[in-house]
GUNUGU-420414 format. One record per residue (C-alpha): residue number from 1; residue in three letters; x, y, z. Coordinates in pm, whole numbers. Last residue first. Example, Ala and Ser with C-alpha at 12.3 -4.5 7.8 and 13.67 -1.06 7.14 Angstrom:
BEGIN
+-----+-----+--------+--------+--------+
:   n : res :      u :      v :      w :
+-----+-----+--------+--------+--------+
:   2 : SER :   1367 :   -106 :    714 :
:   1 : ALA :   1230 :   -450 :    780 :
+-----+-----+--------+--------+--------+
END
This chain:
BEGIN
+-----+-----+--------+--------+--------+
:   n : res :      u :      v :      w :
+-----+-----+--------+--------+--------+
: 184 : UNK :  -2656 :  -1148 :   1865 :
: 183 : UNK :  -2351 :  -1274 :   2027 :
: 182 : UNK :  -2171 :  -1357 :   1697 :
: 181 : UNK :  -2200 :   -997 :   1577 :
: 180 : UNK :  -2096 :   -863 :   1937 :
: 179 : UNK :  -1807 :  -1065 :   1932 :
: 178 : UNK :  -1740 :   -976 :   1565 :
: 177 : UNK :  -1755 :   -608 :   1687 :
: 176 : UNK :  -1559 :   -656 :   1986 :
: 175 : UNK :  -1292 :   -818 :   1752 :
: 174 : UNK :  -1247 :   -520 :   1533 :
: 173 : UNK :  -1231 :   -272 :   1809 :
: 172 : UNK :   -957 :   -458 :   1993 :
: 171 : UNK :   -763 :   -439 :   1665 :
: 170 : UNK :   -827 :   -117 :   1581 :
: 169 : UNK :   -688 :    -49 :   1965 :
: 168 : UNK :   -365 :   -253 :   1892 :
: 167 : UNK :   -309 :    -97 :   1552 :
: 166 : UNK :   -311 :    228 :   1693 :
: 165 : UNK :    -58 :    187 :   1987 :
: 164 : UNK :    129 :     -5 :   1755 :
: 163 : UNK :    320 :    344 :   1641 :
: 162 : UNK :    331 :    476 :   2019 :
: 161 : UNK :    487 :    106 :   2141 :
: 160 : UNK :    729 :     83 :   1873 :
: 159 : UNK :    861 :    457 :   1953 :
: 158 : UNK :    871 :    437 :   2324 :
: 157 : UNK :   1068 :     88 :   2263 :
: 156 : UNK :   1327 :    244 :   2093 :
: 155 : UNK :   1362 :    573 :   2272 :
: 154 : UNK :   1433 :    339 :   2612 :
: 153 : UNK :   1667 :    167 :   2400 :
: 152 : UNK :   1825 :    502 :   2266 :
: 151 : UNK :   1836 :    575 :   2627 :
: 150 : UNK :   1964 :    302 :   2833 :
: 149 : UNK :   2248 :    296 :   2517 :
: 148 : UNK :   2330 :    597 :   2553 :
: 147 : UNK :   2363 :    582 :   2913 :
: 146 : UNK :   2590 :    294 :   2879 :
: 145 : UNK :   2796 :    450 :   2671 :
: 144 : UNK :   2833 :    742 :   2953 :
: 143 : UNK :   2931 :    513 :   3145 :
: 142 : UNK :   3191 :    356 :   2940 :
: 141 : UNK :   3352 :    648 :   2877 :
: 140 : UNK :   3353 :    803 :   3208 :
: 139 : UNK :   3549 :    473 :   3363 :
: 138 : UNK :   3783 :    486 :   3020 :
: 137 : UNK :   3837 :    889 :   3082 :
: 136 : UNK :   3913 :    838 :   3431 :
: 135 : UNK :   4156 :    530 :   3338 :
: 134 : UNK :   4384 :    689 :   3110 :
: 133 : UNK :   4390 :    972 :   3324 :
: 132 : UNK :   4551 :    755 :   3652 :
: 131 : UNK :   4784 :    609 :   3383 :
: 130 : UNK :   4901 :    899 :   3186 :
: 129 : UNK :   4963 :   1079 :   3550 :
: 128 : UNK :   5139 :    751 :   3688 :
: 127 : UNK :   5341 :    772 :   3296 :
: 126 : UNK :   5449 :   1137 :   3348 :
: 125 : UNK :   5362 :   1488 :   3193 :
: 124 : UNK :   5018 :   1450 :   3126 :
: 123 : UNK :   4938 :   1711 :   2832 :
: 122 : UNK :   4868 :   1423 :   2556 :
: 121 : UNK :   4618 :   1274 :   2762 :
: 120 : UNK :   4416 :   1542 :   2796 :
: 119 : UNK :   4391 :   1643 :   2456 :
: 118 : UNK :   4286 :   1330 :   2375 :
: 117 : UNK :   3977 :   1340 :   2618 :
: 116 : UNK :   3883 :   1673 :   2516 :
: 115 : UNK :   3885 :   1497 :   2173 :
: 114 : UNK :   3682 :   1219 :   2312 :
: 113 : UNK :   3465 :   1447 :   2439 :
: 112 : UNK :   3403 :   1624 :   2116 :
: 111 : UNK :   3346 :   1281 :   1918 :
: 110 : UNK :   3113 :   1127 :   2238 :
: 109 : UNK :   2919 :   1509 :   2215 :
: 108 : UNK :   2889 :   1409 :   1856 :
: 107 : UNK :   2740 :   1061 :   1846 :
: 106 : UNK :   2501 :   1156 :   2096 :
: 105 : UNK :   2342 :   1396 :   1907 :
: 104 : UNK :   2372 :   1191 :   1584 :
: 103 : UNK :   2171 :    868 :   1760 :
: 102 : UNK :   1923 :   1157 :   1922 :
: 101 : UNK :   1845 :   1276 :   1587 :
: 100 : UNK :   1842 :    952 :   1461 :
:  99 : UNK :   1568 :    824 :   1749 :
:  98 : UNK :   1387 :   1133 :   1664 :
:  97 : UNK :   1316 :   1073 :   1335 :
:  96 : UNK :   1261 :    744 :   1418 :
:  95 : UNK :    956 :    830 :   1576 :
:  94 : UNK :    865 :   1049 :   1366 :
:  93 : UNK :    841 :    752 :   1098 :
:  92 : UNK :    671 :    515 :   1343 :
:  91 : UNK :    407 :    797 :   1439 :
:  90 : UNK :    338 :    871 :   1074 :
:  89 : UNK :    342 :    452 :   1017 :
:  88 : UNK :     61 :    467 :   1269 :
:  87 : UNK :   -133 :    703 :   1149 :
:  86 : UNK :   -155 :    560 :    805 :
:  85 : UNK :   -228 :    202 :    940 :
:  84 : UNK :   -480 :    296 :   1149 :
:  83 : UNK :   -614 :    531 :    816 :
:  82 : UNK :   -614 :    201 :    606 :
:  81 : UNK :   -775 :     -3 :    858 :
:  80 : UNK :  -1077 :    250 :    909 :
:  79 : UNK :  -1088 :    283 :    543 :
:  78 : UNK :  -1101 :   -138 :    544 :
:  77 : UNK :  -1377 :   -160 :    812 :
:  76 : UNK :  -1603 :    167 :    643 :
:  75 : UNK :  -1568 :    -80 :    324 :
:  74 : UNK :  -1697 :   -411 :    468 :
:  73 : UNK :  -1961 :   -232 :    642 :
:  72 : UNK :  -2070 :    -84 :    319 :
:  71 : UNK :  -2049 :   -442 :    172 :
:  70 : UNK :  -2216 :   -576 :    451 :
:  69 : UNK :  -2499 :   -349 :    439 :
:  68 : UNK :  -2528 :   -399 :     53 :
:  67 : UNK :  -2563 :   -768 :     93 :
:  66 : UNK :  -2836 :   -760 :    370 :
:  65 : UNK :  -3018 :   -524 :    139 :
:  64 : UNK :  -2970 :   -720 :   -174 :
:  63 : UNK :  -3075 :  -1048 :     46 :
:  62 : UNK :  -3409 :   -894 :    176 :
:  61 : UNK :  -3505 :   -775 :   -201 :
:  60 : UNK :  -3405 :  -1104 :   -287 :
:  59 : UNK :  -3609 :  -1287 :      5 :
:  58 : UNK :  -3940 :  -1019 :   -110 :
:  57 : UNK :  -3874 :  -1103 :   -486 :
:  56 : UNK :  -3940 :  -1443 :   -379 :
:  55 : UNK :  -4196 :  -1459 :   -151 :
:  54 : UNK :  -4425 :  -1239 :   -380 :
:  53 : UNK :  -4346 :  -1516 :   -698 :
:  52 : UNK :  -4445 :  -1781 :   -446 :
:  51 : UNK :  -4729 :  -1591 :   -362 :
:  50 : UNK :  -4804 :  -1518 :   -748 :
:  49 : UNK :  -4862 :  -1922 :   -751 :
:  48 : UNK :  -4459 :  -2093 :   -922 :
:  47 : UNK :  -4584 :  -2150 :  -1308 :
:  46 : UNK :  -4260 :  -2454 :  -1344 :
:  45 : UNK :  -4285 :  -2617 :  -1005 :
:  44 : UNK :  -4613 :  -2631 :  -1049 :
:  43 : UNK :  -4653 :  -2763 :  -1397 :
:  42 : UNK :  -4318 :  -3001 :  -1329 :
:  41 : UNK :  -4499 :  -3177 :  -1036 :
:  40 : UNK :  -4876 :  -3196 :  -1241 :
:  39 : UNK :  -4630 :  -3313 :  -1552 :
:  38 : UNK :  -4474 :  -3563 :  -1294 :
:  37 : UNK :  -4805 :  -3735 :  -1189 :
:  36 : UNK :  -4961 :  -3761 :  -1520 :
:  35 : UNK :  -4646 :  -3934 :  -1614 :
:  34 : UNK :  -4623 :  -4161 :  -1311 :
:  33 : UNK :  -5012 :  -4255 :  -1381 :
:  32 : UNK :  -4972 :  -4377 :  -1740 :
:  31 : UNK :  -4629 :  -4581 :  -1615 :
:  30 : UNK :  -4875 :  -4732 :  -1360 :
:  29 : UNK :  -5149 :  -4758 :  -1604 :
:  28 : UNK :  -4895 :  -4905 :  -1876 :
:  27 : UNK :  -4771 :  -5169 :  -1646 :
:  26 : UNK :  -5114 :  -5285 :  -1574 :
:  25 : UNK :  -5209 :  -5323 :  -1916 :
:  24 : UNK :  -4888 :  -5492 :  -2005 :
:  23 : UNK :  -4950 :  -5746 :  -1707 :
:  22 : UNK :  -5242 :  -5816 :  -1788 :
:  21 : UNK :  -5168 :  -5848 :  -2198 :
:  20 : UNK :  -4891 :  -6089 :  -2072 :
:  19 : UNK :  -5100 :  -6276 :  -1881 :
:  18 : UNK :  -5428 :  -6364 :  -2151 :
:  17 : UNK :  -5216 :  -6297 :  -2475 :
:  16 : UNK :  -5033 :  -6676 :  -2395 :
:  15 : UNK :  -5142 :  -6891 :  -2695 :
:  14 : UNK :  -5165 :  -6587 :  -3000 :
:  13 : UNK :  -4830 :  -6488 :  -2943 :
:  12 : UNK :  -4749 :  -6830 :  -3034 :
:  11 : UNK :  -4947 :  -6827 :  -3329 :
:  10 : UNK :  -4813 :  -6513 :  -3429 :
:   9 : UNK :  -4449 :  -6596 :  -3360 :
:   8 : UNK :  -4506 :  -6942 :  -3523 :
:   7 : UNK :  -4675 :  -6728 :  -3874 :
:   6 : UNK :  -4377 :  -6517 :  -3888 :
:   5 : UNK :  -4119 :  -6800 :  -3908 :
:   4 : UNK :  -4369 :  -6950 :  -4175 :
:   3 : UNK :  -4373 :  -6674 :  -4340 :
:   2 : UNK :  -3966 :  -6588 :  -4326 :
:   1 : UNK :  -3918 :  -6958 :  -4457 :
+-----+-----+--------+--------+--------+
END
């Protein structure tokens, strides 16, 4: 049964040769000529001419030395950064230095007068006299609290603007150089 199975395939291969063996032929030029076509692609792409070869190490070259700038400029940036922020925390911490110094100063001429103050009040000798003193050393109190407070606020904001002070002009810095990077 398998010969005579084998023996229809033949014969029936044998009736229609004449378009299938046209079309194969075609089909295997085409396929013939895509192949030839790719290995010439590959070939070049693969044994690059010594200009490409020239073109290339030139572009590295160029991108090494465009990366090495920016890295250098990266790092002069981030020193630059480092001693703002070094300089400025010095001012910040002598500035409140000063602003406990101040704090304490004031803190002991209000113990001293309130003493006085004390002092005075004990030696009045009648309740109009208590009264009347009472109220002279509340009035004087209160401004000279007020004062204190005007100053140690003024202190305040003299320190915070001398520490930013730095900050603020590394800042302006930075962004005139990325302006001026951008604009050229």
């Amino acid at each position: 049964m398998s010969k005579e199975t084998n023996a229809k395939r033949k014969q029936t291969a044998k009736a229609t040769p004449a378009k299938k063996t046209g079309q194969s032929k075609a089909r295997k030029a085409t396929a013939k000529a895509n192949v030839s076509k790719a290995k010439r692609t590959n070939t070049t792409a693969k044994k690059p001419t010594t200009a490409r070869k020239v073109e290339k190490k030139m572009t590295q070259a160029q991108n090494k030395v465009q990366f090495d700038k920016i890295a250098k400029e990266a790092a002069s940036a981030g020193q630059e950064q480092v001693d703002v922020l070094v300089k400025s925390s010095t001012i910040f911490a002598k500035g409140c230095e000063d602003f406990v110094k101040t704090y304490v100063s004031i803190a002991q001429e209000s113990a001293e007068k309130n003493s006085e103050a004390l002092k005075t009040l004990l030696g009045c000798k009648s309740l109009n006299e208590f009264t009347e003193t009472q109220q002279k050393l509340a009035q004087t109190s209160f401004d000279e609290f007020v004062s204190s407070a005007t100053k140690l606020s003024e202190l305040s904001v003299k320190v915070a603007t001398d520490a930013f002070e730095p900050i603020n002009d590394q800042v302006s810095k930075s962004i005139k150089k990325v302006t001026e990077t951008i604009a050229a």
